[in-house]
DRENKOL-863816 format. One record per residue: z negated, y negated, x negated of N, C-alpha, C in turn; residue number from 1; residue in one letter. Coordinates in steps of 0.02 Angstrom, whole numbers. Each point is the difference from the previous one (the first is absolute). Layout:
REM DRENKOL-863816
> Z, Y, X, Z, Y, X, Z, Y, X, NUM, a
...
REM end
This chain:
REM DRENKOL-863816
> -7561, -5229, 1994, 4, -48, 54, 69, -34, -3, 1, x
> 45, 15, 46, 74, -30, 28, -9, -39, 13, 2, x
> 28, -80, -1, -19, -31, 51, 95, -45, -9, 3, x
> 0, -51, 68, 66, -33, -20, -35, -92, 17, 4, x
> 14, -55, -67, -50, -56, 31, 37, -18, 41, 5, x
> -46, -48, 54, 43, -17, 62, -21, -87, -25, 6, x
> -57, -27, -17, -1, -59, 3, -20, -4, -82, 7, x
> 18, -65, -50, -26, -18, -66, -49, -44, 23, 8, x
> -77, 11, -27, -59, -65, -24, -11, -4, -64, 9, x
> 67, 9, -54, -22, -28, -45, -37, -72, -27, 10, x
> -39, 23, -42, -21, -66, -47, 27, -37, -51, 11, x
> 0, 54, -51, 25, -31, -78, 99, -4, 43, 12, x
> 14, 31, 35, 90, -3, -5, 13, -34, 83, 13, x
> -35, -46, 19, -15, -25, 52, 57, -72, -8, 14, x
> 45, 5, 61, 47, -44, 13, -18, -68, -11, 15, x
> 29, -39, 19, -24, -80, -2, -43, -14, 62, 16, x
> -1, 45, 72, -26, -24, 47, -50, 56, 15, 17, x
> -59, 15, -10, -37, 42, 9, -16, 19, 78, 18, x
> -9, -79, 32, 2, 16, 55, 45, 35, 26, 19, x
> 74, -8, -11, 60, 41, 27, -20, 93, 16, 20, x
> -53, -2, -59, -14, 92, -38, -32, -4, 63, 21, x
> -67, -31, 8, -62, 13, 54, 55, -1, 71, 22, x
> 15, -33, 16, 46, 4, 68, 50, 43, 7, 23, x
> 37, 35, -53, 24, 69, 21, -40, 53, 5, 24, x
> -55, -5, -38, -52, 64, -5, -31, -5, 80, 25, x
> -13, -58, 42, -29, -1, 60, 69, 21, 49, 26, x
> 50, -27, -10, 48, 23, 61, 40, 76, -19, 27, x
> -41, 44, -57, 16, 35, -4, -51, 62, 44, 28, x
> -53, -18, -11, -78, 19, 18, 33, -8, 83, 29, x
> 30, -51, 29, -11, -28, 71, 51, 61, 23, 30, x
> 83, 12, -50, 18, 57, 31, -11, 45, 8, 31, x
> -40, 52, -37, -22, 36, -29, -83, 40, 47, 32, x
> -1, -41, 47, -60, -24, 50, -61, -8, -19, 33, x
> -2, -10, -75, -77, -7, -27, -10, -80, 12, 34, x
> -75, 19, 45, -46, -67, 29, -31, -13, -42, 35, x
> -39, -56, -10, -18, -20, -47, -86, -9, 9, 36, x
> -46, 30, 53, -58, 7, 22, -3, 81, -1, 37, x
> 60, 25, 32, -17, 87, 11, -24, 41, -61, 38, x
> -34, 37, 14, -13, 53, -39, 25, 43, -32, 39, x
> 6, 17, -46, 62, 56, -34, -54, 65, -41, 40, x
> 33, 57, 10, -20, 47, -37, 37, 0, -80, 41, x
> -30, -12, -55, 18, -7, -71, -20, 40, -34, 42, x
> 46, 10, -24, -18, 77, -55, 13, -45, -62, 43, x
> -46, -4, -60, 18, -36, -62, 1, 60, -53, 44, x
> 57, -10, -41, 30, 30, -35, -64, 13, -75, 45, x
> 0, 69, -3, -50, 32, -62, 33, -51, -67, 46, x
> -50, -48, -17, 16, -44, -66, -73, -19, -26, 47, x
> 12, -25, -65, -55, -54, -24, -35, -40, 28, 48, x
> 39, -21, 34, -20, -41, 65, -50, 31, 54, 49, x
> 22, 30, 19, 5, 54, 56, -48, 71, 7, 50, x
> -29, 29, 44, -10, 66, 13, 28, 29, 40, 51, x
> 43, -29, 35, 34, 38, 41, -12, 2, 54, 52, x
> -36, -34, 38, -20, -11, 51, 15, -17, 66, 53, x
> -14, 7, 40, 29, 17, 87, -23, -60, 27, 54, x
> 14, -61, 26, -63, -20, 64, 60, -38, 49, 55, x
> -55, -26, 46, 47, -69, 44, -16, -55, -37, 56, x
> 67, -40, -2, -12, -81, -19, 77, -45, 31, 57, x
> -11, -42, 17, 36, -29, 1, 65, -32, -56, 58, x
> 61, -17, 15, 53, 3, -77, -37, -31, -29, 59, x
> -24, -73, -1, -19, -47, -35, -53, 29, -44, 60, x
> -31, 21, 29, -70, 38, -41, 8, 58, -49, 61, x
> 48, 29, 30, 7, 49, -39, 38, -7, -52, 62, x
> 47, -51, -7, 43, -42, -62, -57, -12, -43, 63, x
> -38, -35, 22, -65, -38, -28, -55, 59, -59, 64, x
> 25, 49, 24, -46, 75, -19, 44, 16, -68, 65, x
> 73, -43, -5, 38, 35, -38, -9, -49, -83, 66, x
> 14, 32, -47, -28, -24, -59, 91, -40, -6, 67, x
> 9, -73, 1, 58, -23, -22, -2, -55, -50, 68, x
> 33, -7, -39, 19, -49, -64, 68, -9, -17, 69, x
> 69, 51, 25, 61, -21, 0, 38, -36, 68, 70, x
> -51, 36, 66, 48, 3, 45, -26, 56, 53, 71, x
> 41, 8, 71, -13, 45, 20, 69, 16, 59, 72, x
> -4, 74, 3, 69, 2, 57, 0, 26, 60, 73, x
> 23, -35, 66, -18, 79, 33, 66, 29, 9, 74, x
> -27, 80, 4, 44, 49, -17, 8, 45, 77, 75, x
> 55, 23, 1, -8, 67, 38, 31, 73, -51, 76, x
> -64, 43, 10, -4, 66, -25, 78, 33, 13, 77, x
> -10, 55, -22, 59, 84, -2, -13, 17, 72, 78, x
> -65, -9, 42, -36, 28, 47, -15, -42, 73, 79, x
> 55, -49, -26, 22, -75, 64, -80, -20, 4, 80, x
> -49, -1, -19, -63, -31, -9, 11, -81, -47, 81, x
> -36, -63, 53, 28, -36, -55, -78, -14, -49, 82, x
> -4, -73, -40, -54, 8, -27, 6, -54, -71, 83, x
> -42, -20, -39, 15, -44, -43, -32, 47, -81, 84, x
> 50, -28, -42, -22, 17, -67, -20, -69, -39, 85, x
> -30, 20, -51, -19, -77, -32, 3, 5, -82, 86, x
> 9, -24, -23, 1, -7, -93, -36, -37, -31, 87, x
> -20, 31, -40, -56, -32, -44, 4, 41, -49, 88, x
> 52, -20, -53, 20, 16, -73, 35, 53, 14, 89, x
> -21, 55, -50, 50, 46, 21, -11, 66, 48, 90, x
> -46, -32, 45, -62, 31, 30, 51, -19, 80, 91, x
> 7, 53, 73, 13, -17, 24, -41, 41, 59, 92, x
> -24, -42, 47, -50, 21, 62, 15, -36, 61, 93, x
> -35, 33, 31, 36, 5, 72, -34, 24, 65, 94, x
> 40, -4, 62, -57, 55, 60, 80, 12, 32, 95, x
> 13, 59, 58, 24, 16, 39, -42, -20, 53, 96, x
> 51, -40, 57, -36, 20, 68, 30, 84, 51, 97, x
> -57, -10, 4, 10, 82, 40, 1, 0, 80, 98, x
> -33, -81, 42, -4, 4, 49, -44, -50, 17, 99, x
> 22, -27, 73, -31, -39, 25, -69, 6, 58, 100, x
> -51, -42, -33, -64, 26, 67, 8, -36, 51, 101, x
> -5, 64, 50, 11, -15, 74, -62, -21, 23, 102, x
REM end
């Protein structure tokens, strides 16, 4: 899995203004045209965490699905798909979105 991060939610290496983190991660989401009610097709990445699994959820929810304790990023893939990874030790999980429900 390629990916290049586009936004930091770190925790443990988290600036002085956290809020600053949350408000680029949303006006990044806003360019990016992810709504924040719509539906997304998520593919979560085969982990510990994880089976690998397909469904619709919304970003929020599907962050929420993700096992985090360092932090989390969203990323865009090798495959212009964007999508968030998350850390939790040396353990790293995640979903691709694949698409939006019409």
């Amino acid at each position: 899995m390629v990916y290049t991060v586009i936004t930091k939610h770190q925790v443990s290496n988290c600036c002085d203004n956290p809020e600053k983190i949350v408000a680029e991660q949303e006006e990044k989401r806003k360019v990016f045209g992810l709504v924040d009610d719509d539906q997304y097709l998520c593919h979560f990445f085969e982990s510990k965490f994880s089976n690998g699994r397909t469904a619709y959820y919304t970003i929020d929810d599907a962050i929420q699905c993700l096992a985090i304790k360092e932090g989390y990023d969203m990323v865009q893939f090798s495959n212009g798909n964007l999508g968030f990874v998350a850390y939790y030790g040396s353990e790293v999980n995640g979903f691709e979105i694949l698409d939006r429900e019409v």
